[in-house]
KEVO-678670 format. One record per residue: residue number from 0; residue in three letters; x, y, z of N, C-alpha, C in turn. Coordinates in Angstrom, 3 decimals. Atoms other than C-alpha are relative to their C-alpha. Example, Ala and Ser with C-alpha at 12.3 -4.5 7.8 and 13.67 -1.06 7.14 Angstrom:
2
[atom 0, 'ALA', [0.890, -1.190, 0.000], [12.300, -4.500, 7.800], [0.900, 1.200, 0.000]]
[atom 1, 'SER', [-0.820, -1.190, -0.060], [13.670, -1.060, 7.140], [-0.770, 1.090, 0.730]]
***
This chain:
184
[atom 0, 'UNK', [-1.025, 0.494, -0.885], [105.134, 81.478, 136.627], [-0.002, 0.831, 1.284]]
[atom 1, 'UNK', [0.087, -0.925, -1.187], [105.091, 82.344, 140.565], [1.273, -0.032, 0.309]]
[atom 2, 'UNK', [-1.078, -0.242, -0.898], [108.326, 81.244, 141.661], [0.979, -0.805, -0.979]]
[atom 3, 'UNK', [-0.601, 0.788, 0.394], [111.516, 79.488, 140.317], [1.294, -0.144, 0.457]]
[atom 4, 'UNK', [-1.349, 0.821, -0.847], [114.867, 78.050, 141.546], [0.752, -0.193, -0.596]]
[atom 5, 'UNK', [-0.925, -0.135, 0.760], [118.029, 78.621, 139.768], [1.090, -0.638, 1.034]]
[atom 6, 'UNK', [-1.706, 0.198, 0.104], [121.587, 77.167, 139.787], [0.656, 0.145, -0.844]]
[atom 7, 'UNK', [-0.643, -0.020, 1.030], [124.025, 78.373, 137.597], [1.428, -0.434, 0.431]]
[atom 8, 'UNK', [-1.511, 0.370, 0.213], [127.887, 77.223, 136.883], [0.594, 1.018, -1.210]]
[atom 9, 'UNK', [-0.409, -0.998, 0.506], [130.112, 79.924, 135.976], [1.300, -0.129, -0.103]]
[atom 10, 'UNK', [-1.421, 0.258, 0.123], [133.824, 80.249, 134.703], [0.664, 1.738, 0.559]]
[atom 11, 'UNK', [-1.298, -1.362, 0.350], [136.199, 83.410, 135.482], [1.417, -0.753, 0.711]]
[atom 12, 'UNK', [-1.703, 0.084, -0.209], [140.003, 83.907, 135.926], [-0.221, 0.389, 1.305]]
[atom 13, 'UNK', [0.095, -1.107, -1.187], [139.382, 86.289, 139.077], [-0.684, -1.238, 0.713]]
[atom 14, 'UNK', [0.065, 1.029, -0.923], [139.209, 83.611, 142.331], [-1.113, 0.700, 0.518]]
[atom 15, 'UNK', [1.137, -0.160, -1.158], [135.812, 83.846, 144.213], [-0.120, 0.362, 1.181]]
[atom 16, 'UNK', [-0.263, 0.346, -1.396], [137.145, 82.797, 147.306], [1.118, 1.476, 0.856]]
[atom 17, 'UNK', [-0.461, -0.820, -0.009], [139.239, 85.509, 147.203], [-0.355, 1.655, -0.168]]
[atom 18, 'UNK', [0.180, -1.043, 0.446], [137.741, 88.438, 145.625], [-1.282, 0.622, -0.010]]
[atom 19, 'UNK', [1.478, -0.110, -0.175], [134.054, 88.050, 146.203], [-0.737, -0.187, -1.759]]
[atom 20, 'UNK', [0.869, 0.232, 1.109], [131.161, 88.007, 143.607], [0.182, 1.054, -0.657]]
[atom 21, 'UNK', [0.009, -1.053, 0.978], [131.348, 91.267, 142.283], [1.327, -0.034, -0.682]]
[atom 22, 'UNK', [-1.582, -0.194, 0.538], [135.089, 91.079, 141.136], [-0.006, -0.885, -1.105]]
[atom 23, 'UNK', [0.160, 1.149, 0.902], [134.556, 87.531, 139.787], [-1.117, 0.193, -1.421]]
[atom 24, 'UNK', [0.846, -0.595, 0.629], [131.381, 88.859, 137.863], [0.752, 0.941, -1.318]]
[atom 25, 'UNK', [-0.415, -1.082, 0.529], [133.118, 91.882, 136.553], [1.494, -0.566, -0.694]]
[atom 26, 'UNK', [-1.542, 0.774, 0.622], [136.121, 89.454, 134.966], [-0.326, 0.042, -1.193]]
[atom 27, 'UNK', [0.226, 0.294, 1.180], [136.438, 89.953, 131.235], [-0.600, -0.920, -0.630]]
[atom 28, 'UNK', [0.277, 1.622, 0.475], [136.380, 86.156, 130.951], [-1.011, -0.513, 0.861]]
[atom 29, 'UNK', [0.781, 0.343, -0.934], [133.460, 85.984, 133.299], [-0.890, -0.817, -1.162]]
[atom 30, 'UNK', [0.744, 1.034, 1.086], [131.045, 83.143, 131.417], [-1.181, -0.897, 0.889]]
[atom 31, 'UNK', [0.700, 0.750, -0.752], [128.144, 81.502, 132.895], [-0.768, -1.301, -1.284]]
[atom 32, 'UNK', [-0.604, 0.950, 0.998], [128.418, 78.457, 131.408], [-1.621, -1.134, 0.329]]
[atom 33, 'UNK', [1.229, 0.843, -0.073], [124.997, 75.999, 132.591], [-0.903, 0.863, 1.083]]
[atom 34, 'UNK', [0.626, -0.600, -0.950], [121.835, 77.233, 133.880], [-1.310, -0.744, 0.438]]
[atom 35, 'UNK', [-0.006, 0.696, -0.495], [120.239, 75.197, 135.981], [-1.448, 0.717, 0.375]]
[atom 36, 'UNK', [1.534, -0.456, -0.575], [115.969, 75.830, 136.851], [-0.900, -0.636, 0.012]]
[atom 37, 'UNK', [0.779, 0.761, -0.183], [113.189, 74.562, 137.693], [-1.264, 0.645, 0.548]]
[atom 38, 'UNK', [1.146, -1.471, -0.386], [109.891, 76.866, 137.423], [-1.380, -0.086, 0.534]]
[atom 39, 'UNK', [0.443, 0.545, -1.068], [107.157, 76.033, 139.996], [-0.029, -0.900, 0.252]]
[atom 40, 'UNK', [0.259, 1.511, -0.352], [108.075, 73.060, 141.194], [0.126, -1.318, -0.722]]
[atom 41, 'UNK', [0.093, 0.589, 0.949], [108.411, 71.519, 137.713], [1.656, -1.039, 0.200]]
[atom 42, 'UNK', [-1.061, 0.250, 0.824], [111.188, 69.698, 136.059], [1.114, 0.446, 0.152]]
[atom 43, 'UNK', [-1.246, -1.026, 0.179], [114.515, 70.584, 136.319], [0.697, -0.153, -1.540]]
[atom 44, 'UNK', [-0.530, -0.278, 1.296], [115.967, 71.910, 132.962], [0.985, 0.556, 0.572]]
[atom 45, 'UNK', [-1.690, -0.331, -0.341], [119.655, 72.388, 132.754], [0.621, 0.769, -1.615]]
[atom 46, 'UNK', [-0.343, -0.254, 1.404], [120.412, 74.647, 129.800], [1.732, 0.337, -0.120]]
[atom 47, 'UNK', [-1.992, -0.189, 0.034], [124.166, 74.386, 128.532], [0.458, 1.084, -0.709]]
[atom 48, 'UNK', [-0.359, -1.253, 0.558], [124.864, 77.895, 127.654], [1.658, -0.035, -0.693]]
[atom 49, 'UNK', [-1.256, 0.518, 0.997], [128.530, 76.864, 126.583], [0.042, -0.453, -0.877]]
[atom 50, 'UNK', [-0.034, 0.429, 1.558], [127.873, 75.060, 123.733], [-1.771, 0.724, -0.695]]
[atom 51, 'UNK', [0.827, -0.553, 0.546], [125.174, 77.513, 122.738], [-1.467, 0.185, 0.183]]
[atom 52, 'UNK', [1.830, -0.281, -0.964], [121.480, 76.699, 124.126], [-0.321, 1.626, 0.522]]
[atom 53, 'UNK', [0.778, -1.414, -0.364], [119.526, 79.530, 124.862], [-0.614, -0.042, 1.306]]
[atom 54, 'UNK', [1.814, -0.172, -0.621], [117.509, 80.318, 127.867], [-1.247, 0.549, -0.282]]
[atom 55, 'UNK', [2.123, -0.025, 0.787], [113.449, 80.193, 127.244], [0.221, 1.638, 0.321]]
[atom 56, 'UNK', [0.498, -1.631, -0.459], [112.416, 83.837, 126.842], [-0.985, 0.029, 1.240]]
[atom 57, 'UNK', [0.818, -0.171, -1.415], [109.902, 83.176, 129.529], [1.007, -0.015, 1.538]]
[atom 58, 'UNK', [-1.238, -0.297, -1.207], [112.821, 82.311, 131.718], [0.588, 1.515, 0.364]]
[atom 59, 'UNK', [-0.613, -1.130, 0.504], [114.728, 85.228, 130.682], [-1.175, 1.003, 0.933]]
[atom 60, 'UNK', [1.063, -0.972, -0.752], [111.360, 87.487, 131.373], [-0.025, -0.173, 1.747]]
[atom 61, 'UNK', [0.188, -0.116, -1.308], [110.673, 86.011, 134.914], [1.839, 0.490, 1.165]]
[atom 62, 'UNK', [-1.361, -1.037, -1.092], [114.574, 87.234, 136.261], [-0.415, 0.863, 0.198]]
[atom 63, 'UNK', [0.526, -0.715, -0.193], [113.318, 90.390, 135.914], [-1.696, 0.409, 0.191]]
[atom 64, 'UNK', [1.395, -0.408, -0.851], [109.841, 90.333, 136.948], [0.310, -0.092, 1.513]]
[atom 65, 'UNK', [0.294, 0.250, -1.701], [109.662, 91.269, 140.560], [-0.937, -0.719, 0.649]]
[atom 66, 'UNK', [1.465, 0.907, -1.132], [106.140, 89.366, 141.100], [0.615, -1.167, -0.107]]
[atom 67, 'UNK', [-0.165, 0.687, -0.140], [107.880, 86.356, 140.263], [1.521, -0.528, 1.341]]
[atom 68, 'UNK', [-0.853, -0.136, -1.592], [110.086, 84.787, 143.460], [0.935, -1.349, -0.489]]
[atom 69, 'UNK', [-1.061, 0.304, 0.668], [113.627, 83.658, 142.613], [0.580, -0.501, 1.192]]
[atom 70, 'UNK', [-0.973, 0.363, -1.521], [115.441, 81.097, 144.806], [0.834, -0.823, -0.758]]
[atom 71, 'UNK', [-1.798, 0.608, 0.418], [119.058, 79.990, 144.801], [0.371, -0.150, 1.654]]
[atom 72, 'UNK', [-1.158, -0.123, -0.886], [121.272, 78.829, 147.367], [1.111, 0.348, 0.024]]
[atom 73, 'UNK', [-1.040, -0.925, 0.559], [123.581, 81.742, 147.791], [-0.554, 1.067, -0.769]]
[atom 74, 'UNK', [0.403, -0.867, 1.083], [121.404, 84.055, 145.809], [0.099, 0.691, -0.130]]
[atom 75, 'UNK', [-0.456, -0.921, 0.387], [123.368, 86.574, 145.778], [0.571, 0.244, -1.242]]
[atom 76, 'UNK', [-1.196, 0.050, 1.339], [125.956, 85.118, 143.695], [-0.833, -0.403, -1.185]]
[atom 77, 'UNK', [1.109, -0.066, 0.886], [123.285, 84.073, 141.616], [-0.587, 1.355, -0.452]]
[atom 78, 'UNK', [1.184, -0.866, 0.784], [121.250, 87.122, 141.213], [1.659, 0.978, -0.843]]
[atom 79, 'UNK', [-1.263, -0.827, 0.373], [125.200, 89.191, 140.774], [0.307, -0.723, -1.617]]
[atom 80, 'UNK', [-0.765, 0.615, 1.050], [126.365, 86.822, 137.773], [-0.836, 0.082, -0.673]]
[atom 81, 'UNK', [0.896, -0.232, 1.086], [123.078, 86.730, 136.210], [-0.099, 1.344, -0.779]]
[atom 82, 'UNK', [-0.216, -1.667, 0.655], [122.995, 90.374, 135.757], [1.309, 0.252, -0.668]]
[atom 83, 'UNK', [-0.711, 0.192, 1.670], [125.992, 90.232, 133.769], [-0.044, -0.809, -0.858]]
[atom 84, 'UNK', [0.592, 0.677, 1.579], [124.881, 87.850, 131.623], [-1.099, 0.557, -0.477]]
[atom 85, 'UNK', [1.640, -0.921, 0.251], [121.298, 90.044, 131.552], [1.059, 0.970, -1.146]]
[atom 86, 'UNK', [-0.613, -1.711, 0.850], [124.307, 93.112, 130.301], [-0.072, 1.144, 0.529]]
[atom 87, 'UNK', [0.500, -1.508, -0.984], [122.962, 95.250, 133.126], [1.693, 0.655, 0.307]]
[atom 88, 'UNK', [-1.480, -0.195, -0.107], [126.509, 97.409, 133.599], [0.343, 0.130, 1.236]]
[atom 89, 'UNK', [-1.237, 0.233, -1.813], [129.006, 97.231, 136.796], [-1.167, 0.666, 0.390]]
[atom 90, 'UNK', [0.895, -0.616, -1.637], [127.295, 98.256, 139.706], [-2.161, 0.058, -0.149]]
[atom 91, 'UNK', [1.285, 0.005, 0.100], [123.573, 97.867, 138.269], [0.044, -1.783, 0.208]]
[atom 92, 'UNK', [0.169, 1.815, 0.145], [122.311, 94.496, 139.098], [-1.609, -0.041, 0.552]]
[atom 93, 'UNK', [1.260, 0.548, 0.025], [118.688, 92.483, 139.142], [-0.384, 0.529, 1.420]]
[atom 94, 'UNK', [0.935, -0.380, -1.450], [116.324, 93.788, 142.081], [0.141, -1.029, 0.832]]
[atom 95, 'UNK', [-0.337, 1.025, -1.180], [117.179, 91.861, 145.334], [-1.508, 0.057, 0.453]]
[atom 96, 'UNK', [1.071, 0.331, -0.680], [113.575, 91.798, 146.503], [-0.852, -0.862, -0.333]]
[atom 97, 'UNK', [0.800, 0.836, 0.251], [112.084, 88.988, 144.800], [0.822, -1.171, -0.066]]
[atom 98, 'UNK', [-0.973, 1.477, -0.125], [115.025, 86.836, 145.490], [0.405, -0.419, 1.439]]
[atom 99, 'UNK', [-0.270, 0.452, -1.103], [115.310, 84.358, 148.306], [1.093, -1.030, -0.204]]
[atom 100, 'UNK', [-1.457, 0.865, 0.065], [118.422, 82.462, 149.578], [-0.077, -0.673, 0.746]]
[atom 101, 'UNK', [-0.113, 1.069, -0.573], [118.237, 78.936, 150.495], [0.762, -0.084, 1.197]]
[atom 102, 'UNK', [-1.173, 0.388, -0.596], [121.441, 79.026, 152.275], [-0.093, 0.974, 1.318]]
[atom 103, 'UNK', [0.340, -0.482, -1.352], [120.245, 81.632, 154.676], [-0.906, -0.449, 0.719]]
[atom 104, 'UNK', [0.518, 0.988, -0.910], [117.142, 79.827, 155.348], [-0.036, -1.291, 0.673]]
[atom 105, 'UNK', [-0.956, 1.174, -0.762], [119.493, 76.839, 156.331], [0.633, 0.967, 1.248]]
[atom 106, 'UNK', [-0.167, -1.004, -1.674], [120.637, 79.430, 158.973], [-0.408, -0.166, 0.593]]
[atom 107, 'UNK', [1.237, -0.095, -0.983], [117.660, 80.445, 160.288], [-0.322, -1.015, 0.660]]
[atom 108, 'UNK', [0.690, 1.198, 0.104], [116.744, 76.878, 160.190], [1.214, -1.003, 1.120]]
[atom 109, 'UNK', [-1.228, 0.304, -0.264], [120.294, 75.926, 162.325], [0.763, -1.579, -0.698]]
[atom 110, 'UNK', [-0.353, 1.366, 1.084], [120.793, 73.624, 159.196], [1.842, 0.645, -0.219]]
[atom 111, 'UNK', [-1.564, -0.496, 0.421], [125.169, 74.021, 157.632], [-0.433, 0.506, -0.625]]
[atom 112, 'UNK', [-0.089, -0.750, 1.102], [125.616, 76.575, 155.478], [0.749, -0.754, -1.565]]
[atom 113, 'UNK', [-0.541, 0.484, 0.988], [127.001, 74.081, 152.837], [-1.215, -0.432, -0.750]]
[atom 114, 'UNK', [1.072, 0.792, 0.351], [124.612, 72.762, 150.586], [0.098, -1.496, -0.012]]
[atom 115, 'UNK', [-0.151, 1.114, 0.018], [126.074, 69.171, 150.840], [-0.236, -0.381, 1.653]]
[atom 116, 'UNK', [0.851, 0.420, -0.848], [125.447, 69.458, 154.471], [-1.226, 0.612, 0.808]]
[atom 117, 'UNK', [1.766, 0.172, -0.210], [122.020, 70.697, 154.427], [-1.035, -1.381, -0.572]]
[atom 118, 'UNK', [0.679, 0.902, 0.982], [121.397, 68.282, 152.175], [0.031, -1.201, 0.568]]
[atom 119, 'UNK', [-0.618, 1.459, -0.957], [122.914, 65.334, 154.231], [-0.807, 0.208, 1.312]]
[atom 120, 'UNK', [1.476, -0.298, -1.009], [120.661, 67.094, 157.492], [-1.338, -0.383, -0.701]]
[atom 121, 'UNK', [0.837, -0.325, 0.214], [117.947, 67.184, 155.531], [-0.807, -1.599, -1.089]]
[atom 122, 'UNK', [-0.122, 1.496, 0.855], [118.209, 63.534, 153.784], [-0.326, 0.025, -1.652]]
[atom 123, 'UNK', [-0.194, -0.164, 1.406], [118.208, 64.854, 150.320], [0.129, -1.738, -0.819]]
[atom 124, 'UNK', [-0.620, 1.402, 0.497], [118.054, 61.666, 148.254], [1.197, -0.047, -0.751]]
[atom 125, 'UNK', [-1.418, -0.149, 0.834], [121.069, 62.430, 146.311], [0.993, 0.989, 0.559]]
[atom 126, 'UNK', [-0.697, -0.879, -0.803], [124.084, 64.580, 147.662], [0.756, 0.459, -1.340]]
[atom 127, 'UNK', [-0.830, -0.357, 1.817], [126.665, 66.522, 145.029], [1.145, -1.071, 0.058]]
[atom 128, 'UNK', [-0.897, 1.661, 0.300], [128.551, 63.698, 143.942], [1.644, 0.540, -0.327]]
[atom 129, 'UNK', [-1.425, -0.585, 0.135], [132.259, 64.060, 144.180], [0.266, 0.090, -1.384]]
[atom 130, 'UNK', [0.311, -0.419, 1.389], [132.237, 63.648, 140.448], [-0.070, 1.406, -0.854]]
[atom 131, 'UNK', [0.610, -1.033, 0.231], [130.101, 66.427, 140.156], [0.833, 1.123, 0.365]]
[atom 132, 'UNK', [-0.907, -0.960, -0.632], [132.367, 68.700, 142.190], [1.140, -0.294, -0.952]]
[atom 133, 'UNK', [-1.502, 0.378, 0.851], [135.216, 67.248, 140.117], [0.249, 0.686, -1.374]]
[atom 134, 'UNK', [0.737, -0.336, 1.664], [133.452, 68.397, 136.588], [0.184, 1.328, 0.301]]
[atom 135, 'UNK', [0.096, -0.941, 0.133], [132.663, 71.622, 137.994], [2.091, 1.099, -0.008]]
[atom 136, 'UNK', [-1.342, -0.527, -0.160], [136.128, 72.327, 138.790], [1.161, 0.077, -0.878]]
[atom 137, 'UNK', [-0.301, 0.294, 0.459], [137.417, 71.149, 136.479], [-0.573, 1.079, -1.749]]
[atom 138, 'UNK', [0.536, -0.699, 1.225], [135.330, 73.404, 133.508], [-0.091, 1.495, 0.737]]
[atom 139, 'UNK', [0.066, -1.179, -0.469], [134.837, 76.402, 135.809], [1.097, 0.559, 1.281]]
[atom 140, 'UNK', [-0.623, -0.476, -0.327], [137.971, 76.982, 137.334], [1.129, 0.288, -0.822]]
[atom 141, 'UNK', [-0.931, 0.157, 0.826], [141.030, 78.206, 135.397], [1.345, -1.135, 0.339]]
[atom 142, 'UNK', [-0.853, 1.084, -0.070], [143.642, 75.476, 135.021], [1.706, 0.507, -0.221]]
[atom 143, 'UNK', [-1.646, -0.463, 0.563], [147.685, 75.720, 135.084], [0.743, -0.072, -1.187]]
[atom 144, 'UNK', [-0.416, -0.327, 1.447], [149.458, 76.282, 131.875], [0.971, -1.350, 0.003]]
[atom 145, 'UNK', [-1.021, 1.026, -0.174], [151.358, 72.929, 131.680], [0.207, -0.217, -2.039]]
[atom 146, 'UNK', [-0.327, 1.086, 1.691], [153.425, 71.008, 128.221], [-1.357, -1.086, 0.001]]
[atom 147, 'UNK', [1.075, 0.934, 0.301], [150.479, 68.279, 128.568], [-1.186, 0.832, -0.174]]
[atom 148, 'UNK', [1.645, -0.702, 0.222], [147.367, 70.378, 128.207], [0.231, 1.034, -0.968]]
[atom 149, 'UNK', [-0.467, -0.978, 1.294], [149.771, 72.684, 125.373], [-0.442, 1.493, 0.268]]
[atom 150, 'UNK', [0.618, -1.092, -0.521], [149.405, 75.647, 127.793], [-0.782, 0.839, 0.387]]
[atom 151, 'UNK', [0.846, -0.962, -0.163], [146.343, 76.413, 127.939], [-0.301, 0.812, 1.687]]
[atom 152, 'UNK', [0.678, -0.748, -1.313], [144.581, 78.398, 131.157], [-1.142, -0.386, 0.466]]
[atom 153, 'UNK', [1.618, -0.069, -0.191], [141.024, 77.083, 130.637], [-0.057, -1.266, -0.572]]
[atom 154, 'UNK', [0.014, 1.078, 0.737], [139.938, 73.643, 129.981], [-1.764, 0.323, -0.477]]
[atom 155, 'UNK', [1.344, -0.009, 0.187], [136.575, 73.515, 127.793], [-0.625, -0.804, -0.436]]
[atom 156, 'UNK', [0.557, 1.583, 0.451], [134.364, 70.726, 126.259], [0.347, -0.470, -0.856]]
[atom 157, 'UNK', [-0.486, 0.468, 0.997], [136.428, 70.218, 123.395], [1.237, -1.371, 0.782]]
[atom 158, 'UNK', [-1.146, 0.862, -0.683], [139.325, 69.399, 125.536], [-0.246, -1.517, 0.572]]
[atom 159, 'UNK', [0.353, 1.749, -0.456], [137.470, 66.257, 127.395], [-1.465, -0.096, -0.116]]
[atom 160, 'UNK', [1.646, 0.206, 0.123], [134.259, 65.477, 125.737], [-0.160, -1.050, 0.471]]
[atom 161, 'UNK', [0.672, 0.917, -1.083], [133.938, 62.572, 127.771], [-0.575, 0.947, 1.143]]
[atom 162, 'UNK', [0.199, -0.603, -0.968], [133.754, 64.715, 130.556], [-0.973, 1.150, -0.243]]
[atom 163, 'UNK', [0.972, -1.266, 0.277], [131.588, 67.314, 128.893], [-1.295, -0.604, -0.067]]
[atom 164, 'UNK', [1.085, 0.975, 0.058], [129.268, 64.539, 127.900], [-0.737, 0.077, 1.125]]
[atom 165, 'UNK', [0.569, -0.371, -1.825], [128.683, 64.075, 131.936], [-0.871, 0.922, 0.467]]
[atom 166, 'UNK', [0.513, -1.417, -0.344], [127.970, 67.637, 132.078], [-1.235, 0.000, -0.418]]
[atom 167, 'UNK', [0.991, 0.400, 0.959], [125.810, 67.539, 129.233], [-1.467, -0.470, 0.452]]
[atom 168, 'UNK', [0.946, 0.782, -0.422], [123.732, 65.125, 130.539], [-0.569, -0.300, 1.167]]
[atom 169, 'UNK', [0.439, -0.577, -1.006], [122.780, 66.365, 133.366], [0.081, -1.356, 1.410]]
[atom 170, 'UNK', [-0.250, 1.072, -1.178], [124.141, 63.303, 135.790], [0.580, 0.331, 0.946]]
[atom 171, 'UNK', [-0.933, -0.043, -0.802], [126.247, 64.768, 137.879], [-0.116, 2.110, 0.424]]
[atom 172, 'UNK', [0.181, -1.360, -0.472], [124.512, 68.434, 138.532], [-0.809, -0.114, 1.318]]
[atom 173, 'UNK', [-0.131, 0.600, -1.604], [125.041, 68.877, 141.952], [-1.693, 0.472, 0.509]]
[atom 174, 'UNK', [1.408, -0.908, -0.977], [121.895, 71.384, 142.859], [-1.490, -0.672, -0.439]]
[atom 175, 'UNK', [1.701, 0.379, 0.766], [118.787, 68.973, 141.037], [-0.097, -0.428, 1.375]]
[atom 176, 'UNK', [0.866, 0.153, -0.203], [117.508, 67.635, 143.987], [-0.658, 1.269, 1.045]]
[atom 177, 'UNK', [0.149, -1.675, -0.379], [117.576, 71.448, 145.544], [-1.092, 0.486, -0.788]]
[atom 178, 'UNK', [1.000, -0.246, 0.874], [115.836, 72.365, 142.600], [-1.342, -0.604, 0.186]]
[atom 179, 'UNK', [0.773, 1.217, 0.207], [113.591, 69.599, 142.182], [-1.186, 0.269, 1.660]]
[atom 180, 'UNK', [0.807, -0.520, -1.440], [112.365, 70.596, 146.131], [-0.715, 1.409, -0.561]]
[atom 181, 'UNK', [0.597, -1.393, -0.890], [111.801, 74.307, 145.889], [1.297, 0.723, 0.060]]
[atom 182, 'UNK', [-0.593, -0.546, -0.577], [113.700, 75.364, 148.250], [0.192, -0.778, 1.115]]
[atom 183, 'UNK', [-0.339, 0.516, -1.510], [114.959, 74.348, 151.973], [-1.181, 0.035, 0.882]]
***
């Protein structure tokens, strides 16, 4: 394997938007919940680490190989979250030099920094489907404690296996035709 192209979907309590990657990372309840690759150029495989799937040991191996070249859009937050799911502890995290970030070479490139509108510049045949955004938000953000949902904080695939189904089945994952390219 020379190169490969990750997206993952991740749950914590600790807000993103707020607190950055390392905070969110470093959340008890931090969970990276689908992982999303596609290893030169191949196939995109979507493994559902929430209901138990494994990632391939070859996968696994090439994170940490430096000869192999790791792209994400955003790959920071990518390479940060992976390394706690790797187990590496606070403040150690995966070697930044064999990882490139889509979303900066949409910069460079004076493409948006969004991936829905690089993707819309760039005529992507598929865009992230409001759906898709709907799912993710819906499984990887924490939810309000209400009498109808019987308090919980967290909704998970038990709660709406219709909606997990979706997930599941890889219809509505926003980053395949990202993957499916490369890169930008």
């Amino acid at each position: 394997m020379k190169s490969i192209s990750i997206d993952i979907e991740s749950f914590s309590s600790v807000s993103l938007q707020r607190s950055g990657v390392y905070r969110y990372a470093e959340s008890p309840d931090f969970e990276v919940l689908l992982f999303g690759y596609s290893a030169d150029g191949g196939e995109v495989q979507v493994v559902d680490l929430a209901n138990g799937e494994r990632i391939p040991p070859v996968v696994l191996a090439a994170l940490e190989d430096n000869t192999v070249t790791k792209w994400a859009f955003n790959a920071n937050f990518e390479r940060v979250c992976l390394s706690r799911y790797l187990g590496y502890p606070t403040g150690e995290y995966l070697n930044p030099e064999s990882w490139r970030c889509s979303m900066i070479w949409s910069a460079y490139m004076g493409l948006p920094l969004s991936l829905v509108g690089a993707g819309a510049v760039l005529g992507l045949e598929k865009q992230k489907l409001t759906e898709g955004k709907d799912l993710i938000k819906y499984f990887c953000q924490p939810c309000a404690p209400t009498k109808a949902n019987g308090g919980r904080v967290r909704n998970l695939p038990e709660h709406a296996p219709d909606k997990a189904y979706v997930c599941e089945q890889n219809q509505v994952w926003p980053e395949k035709p990202v993957l499916r390219q490369g890169h930008l």
